[in-house]
Every structure is written in structure tokens, then in C-alpha cells.
One Martini backbone bead per residue (centre of mass of N, CA, C, O) as a GRO file, in nm:
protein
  191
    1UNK     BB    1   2.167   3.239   7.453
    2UNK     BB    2   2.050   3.232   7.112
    3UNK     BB    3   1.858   3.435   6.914
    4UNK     BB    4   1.619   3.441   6.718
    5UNK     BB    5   1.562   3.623   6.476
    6UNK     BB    6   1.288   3.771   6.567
    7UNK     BB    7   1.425   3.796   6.828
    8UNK     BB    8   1.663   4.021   6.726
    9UNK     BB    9   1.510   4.293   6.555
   10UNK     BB   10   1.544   4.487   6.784
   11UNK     BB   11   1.723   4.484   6.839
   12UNK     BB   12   1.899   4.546   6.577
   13UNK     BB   13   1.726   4.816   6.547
   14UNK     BB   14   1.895   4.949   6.792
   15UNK     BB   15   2.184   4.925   6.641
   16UNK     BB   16   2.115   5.072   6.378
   17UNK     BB   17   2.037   5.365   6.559
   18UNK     BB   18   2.307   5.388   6.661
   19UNK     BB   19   2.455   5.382   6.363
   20UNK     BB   20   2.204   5.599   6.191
   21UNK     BB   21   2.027   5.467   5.999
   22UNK     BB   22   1.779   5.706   6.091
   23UNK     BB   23   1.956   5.940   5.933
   24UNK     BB   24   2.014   5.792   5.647
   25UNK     BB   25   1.971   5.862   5.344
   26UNK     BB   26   1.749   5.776   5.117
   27UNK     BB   27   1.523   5.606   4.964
   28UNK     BB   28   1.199   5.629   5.132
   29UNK     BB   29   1.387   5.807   5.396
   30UNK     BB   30   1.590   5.575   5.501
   31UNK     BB   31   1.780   5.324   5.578
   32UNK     BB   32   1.603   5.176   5.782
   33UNK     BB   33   1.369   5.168   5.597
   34UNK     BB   34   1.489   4.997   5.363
   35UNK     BB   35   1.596   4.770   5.541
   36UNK     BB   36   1.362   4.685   5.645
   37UNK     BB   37   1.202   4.633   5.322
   38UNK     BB   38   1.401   4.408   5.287
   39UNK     BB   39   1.338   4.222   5.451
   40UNK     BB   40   1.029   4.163   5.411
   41UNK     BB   41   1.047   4.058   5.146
   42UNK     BB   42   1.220   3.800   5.231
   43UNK     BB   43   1.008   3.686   5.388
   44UNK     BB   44   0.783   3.685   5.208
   45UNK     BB   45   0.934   3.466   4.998
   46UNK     BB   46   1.079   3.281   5.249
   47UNK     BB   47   1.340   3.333   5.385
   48UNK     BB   48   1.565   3.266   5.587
   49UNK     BB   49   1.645   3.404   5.835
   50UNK     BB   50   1.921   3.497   5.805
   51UNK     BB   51   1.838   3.646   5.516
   52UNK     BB   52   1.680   3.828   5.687
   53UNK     BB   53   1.937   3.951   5.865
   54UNK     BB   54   2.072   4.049   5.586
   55UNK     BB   55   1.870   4.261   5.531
   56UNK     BB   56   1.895   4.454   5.768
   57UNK     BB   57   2.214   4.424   5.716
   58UNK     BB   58   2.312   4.522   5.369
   59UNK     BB   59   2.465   4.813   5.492
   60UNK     BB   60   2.667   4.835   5.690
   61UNK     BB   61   2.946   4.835   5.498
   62UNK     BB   62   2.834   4.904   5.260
   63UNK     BB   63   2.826   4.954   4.910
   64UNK     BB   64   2.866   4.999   4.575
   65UNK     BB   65   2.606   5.181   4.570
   66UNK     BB   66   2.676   5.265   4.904
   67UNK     BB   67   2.881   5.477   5.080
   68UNK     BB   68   2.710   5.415   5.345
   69UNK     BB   69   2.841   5.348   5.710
   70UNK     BB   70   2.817   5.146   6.038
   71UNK     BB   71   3.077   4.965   5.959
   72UNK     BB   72   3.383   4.819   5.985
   73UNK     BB   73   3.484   4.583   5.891
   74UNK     BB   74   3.667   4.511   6.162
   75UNK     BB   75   3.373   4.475   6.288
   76UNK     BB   76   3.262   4.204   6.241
   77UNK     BB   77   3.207   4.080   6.517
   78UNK     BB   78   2.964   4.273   6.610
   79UNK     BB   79   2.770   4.153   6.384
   80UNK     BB   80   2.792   3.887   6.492
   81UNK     BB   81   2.681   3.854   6.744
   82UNK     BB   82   2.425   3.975   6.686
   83UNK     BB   83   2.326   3.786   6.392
   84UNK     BB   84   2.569   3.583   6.303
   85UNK     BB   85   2.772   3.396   6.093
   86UNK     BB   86   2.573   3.389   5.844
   87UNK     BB   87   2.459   3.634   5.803
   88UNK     BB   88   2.746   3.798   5.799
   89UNK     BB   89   2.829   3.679   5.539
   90UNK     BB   90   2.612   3.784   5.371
   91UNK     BB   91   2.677   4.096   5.426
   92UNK     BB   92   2.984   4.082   5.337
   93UNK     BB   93   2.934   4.013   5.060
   94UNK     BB   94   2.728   4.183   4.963
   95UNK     BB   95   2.954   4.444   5.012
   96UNK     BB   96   3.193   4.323   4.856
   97UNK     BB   97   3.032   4.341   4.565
   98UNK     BB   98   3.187   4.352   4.253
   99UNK     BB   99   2.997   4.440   4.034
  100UNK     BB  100   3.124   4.475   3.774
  101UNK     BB  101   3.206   4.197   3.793
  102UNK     BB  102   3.020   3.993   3.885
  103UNK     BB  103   2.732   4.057   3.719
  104UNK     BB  104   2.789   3.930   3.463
  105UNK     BB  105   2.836   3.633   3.568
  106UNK     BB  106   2.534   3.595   3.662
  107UNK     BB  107   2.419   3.368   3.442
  108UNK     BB  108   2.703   3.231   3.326
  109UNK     BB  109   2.763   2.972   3.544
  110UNK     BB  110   2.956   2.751   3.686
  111UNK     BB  111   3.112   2.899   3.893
  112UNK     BB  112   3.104   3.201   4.056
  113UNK     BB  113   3.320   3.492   4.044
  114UNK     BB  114   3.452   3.673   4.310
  115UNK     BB  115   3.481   4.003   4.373
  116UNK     BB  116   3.653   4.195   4.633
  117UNK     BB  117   3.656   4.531   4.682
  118UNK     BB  118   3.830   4.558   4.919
  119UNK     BB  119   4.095   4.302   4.823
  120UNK     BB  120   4.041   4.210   4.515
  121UNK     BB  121   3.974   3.910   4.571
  122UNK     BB  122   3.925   3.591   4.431
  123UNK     BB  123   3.648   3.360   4.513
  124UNK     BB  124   3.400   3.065   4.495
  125UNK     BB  125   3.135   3.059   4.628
  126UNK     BB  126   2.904   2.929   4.737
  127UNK     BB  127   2.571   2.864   4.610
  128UNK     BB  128   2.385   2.978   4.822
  129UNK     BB  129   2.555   3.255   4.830
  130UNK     BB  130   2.477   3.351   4.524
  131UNK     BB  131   2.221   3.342   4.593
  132UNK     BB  132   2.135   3.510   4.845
  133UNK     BB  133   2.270   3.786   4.691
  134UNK     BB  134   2.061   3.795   4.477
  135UNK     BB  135   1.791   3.809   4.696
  136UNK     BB  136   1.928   4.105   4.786
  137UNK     BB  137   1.964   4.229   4.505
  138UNK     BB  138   1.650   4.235   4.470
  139UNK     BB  139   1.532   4.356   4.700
  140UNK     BB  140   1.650   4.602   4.683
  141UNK     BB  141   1.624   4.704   4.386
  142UNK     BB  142   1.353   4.729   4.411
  143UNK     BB  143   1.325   4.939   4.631
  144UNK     BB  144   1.490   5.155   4.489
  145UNK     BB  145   1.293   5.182   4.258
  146UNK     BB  146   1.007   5.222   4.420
  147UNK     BB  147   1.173   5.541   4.531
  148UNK     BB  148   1.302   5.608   4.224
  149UNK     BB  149   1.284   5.684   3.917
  150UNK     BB  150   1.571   5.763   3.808
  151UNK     BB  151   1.680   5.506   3.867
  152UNK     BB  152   1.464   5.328   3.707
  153UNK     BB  153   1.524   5.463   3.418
  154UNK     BB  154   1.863   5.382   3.452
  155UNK     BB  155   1.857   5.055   3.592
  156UNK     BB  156   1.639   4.879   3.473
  157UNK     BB  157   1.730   4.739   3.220
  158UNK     BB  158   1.956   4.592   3.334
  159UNK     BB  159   1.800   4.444   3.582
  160UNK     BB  160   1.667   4.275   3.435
  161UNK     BB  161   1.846   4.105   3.273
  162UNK     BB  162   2.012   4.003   3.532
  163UNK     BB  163   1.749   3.850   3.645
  164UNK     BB  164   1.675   3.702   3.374
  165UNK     BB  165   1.973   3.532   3.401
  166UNK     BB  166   1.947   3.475   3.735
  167UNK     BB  167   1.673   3.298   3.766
  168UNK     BB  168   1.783   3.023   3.916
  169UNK     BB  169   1.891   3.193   4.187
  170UNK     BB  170   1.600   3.296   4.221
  171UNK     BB  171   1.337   3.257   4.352
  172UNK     BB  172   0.999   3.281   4.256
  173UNK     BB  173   0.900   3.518   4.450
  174UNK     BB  174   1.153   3.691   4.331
  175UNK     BB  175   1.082   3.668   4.010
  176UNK     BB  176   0.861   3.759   4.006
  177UNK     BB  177   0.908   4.051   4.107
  178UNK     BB  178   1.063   4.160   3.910
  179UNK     BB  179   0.902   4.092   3.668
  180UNK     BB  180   0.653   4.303   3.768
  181UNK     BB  181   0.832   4.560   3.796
  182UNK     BB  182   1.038   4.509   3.546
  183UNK     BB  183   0.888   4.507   3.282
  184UNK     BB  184   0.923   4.792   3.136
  185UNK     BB  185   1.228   4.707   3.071
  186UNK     BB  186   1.213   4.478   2.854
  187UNK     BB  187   1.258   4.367   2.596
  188UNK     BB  188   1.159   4.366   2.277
  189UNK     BB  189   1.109   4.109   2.067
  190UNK     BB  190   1.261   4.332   1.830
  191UNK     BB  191   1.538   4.313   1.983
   0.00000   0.00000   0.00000
């Protein structure tokens, strides 16, 4: 019998202390504490079981933004059993998201091509899924700004761009949150 995402929570992060979550410096104390912070955000805005246990899991394998991972990719099967087909897919998504490629096209029209870092291979997601991207990348980047000033004065300026670019991408309750937290960085009517 299946596990619903909420009674998932408990295994899930006794299998991310397992593989060192619990150990892995973040911006606001370790990686868990994180992991943690971005699901309570999404489940906060309303998001769907599944992307909220994608949100505890948006960094098993790593992202282009952060080195540590939990999990070689090979092992994608352990975390679909842990977490399900759905959740597992929108973390394998979040993590080989090659920002650099990806980001300038989101909210520049459909479908987003989207560039895998890991194969290099470009492909069209459903739009469901670079939906879900948008609101695990907007829960992170929200959370890692609000837990480090250097990064929030280096990074705010583009992350607001991006989101009020990406803003039909992104729930209601995720762009007030973007627009509340990163207004200090939009640009001025004068620029």
C-alpha cells in the first residue's frame, strides 16, 4: 500500500539523515533545515502533495547551484519508491535544470526548452512541470535569500526579473511571496 505524501514526511527525512542532509551546511543551517523550509513554503502556497514532497527532496541530487548531493543520479529509483513517479520526476527536473540555458527562456513564451546538465540533451516539458520548476525554484531562491545577505544583494536583482518574467508560471501565493520578499531589488520606474 502507497504512503500518502504526508505520511511519507517522517521516512523521508529519516532517509535524508541518512544520506548526511542533517550534516550538510546550507545557508540557514544545514541542508535539511532547508529541504525542510522549502516544502512548509510550498505546502503554505497550496501546492500538491507531490510537489511539496519534491520540495523536500528539490536537492537529492544535487543542482546547478549547489554541489551537494545525496544521491547519484543512477539511483533514481530509490528515491521514486521513497517519494512516487510524480515527486521524483519534478526533483530529477529541479536538479538537472542548466540554469543558464533554461532561465532566460522561462516566461519568454511556450513551450520552454529545456537543457538537461547532466546529458546536455534539450527537451519540452509539460507545462504542469515547468510550472512545478518555477514554484520548487522560487521556494528555494526565496529561502537562500532569506538566510544570507550576500547572496540576497548578488542574486536578488536577476531572481526578481526572473519571477515577475516567469510570474504566470507561478502560483498567486508564490509571486505575492517573490514580489514581497525581492521587492527591494525590482527596478526603479526611472531605469
Amino acid at each position: 500500500m502507497q504512503r500518502s505524501a504526508p505520511a511519507r514526511w517522517p521516512h523521508v527525512e529519516a532517509f535524508l539523515c541518512a544520506r548526511g542532509a542533517d550534516r550538510m551546511p546550507h545557508p540557514g543551517g544545514t541542508l535539511l533545515d532547508h529541504l525542510r523550509r522549502v516544502a512548509r513554503l510550498l505546502s503554505a502556497w497550496g501546492a500538491e502533495p507531490a510537489l511539496q514532497l519534491a520540495g523536500l527532496c528539490h536537492a537529492a541530487y544535487g543542482t546547478d547551484g549547489f554541489d551537494g548531493s545525496l544521491l547519484d543520479t543512477a539511483e533514481r529509483e530509490v528515491l521514486t519508491e521513497l517519494i512516487g513517479d510524480r515527486a521524483e520526476a519534478l526533483v530529477y527536473l529541479y536538479a538537472s535544470c542548466d540554469r543558464a540555458a533554461v532561465y532566460p527562456r522561462l516566461g519568454a513564451g511556450r513551450p520552454v526548452v529545456f537543457r538537461d546538465r547532466f546529458t546536455s540533451r534539450e527537451h519540452m516539458p509539460a507545462e504542469a512541470d515547468v510550472r512545478a520548476l518555477v514554484e520548487i525554484t522560487a521556494a528555494n531562491e526565496l529561502d537562500v535569500l532569506a538566510h544570507n545577505t550576500e547572496l540576497a544583494q548578488r542574486h536578488g536583482p536577476d531572481l526578481y526579473r526572473l519571477f515577475a518574467r516567469s510570474r504566470e508560471l507561478l502560483s498567486a501565493p508564490a509571486w505575492n511571496a517573490c514580489a514581497g520578499q525581492l521587492a527591494r531589488y525590482a527596478p526603479s520606474r526611472g531605469s
